[in-house]
N, C-alpha and C positions, 0 to 999 in steps of 0.2 A: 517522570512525565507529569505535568500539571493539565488540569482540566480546567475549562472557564465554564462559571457558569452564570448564566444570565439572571439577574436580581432586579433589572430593571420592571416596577411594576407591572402588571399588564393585565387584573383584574378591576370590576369596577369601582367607584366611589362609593365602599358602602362598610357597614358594620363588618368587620371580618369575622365569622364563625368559628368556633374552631377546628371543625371538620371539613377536607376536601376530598373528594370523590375526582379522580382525573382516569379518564378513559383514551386510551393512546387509537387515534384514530386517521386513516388515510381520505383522501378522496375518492371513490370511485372513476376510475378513470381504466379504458378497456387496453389490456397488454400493461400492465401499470400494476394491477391488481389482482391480488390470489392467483398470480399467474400457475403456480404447481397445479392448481384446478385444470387445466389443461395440457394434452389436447381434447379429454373428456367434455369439458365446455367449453365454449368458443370464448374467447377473450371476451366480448360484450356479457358472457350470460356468466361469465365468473366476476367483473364489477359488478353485473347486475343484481346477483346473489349477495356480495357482497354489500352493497349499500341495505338491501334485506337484514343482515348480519348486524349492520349499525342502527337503523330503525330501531330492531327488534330489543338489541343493548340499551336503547335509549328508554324504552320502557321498561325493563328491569330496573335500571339507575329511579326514572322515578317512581315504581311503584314501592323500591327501599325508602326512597326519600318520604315519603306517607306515613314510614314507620320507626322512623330516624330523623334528627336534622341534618344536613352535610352541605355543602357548596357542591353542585356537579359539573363539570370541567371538562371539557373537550381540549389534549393537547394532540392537534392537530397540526396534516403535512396535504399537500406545500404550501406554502408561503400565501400562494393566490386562492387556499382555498377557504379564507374566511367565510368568504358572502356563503357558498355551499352549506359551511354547516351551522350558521348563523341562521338558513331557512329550513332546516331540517330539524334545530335545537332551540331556537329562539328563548328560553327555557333556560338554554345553560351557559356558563362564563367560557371565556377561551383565551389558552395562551398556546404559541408555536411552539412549536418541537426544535427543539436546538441540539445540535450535536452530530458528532462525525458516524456515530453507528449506534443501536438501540442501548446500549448499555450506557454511553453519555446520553441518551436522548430522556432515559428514565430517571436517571442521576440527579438530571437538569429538573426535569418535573418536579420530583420529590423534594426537592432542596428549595425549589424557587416556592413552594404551599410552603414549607416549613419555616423559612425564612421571613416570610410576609403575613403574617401573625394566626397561621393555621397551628392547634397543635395533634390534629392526626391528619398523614396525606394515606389515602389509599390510591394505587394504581393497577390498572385493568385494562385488561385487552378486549378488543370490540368482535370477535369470530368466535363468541360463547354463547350464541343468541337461546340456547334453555337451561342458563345460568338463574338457579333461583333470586332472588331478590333475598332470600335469607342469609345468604352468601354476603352481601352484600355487607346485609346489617351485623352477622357477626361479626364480620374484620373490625367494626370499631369497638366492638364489643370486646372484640379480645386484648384490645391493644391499650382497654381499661388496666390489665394485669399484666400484658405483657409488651416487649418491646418492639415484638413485628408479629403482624398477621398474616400467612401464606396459604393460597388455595393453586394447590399440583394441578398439575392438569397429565394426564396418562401417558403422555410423549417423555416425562419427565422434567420439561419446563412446569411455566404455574401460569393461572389466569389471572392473580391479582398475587399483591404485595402492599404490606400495610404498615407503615411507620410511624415514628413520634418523634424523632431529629434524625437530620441529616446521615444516611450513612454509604458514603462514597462506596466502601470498599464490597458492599454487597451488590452495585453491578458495575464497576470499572474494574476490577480483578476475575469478573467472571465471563465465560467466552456464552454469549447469548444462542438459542435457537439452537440446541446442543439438546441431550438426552440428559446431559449431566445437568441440567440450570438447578434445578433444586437442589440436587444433592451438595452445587458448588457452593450456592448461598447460603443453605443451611452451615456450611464446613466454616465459612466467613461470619458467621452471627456464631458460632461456637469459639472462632479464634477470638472474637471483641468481649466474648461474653454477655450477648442478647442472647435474650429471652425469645422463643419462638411457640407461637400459637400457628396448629395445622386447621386447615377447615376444610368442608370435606370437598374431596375432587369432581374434577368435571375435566371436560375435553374442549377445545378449540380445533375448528374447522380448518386445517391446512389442505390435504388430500383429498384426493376423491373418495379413500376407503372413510376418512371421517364425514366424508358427506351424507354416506350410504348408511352410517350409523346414526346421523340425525336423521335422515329418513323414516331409520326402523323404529327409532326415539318418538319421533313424534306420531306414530302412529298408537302410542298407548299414552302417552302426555295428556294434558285438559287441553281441547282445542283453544283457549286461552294463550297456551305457549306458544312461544314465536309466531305470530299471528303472520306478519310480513313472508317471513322464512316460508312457511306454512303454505301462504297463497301461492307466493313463486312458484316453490317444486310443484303444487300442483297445476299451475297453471301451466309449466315448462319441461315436467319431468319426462316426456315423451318425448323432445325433441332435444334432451342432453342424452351425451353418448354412456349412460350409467351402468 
């Protein structure tokens, strides 16, 4: 089976760095989004949180970039939701999400920074909102020495993934949103013979019981963390079903 992947430009006219920072990110849209948050929150108050979740990523991304240089990158879904995160990020580049399921849609990312004269892509998922910015900065740091940077996340998947060329076969041969996602990638970067740097774990918010754990999280955190996150629950935590 062949994959396309899209190489057609789609950042702007400028110096290309050699670092890119791409954060895989949806629009907030209610029934659309975080929907497993439900029936616990009502469809509005699980996009609602969720654009919180993105805010919140968006200042990790730059408060690494203060300590780092990188390009930061929103590939972003659907199609129509440029303007959305154009006024949310004005700040960061953006290219679509191309692909028939998340393992072509990652592929595609990593391939198209790699291609277009980036030489590290890191990619990241946006429902880590008290994800250090340290995290951020090691993955390019490790991929000084090695051939990919991975941060697990405790379901077994991982919140980021950090390269230096193209490498198909670490997410088109592996079945995504699965317990196994690490363990399959890791097996894939042992069969090519990469190199692999761990960095240390964190959690993304699918569940209600992950919710309940950022809750408990942020009550010992520096109110600094997830400032957005932060506000919501407390503004709304009384009237979700927790």
């Amino acid at each position: 089976m062949s994959y396309k992947v899209n190489m057609k430009p789609q950042l702007s006219n400028f110096s290309t760095p050699k670092r890119a920072l791409v954060v895989v990110a949806k629009q907030p849209v209610p029934g659309q989004t975080k929907t497993r948050l439900s029936p616990a929150l009502t469809a509005e108050q699980a996009a609602a949180i969720y654009e919180c979740f993105l805010l919140d990523t968006m200042e990790i991304i730059r408060a690494a970039k203060k300590q780092l240089d990188f390009v930061p990158i929103i590939a972003y879904l659907p199609a129509e939701g440029e303007h959305y995160f154009r006024q949310i990020a004005p700040d960061f580049e953006f290219i679509l999400q191309e692909g028939s399921d998340l393992s072509e849609r990652l592929n595609n990312a990593t391939t198209h920074c790699l291609m277009n004269g980036y030489e590290q892509a890191v990619i990241m998922d946006s429902d880590s909102p008290t994800l250090p910015a340290s995290s951020l900065v090691g993955a390019f740091q490790a991929l000084q020495s090695s051939d990919i940077a991975m941060g697990p996340c405790d379901d077994g998947g991982y919140y980021l993934i950090g390269l230096k060329q193209p490498a198909p076969s670490l997410f088109l041969t592996v079945t995504m949103s699965t317990s196994q996602v690490t363990a399959d990638t890791l097996d894939r970067a042992k069969q090519s013979d990469m190199t692999v740097k761990m960095l240390p774990g964190c959690y993304d918010i699918d569940y209600v019981d992950d919710l309940k754990r950022l809750m408990d999280e942020l009550e010992y955190l520096p109110a600094t963390a997830a400032p957005y996150t932060r506000k919501f629950l407390k503004a709304h935590a009384e009237r979700m079903n927790l």
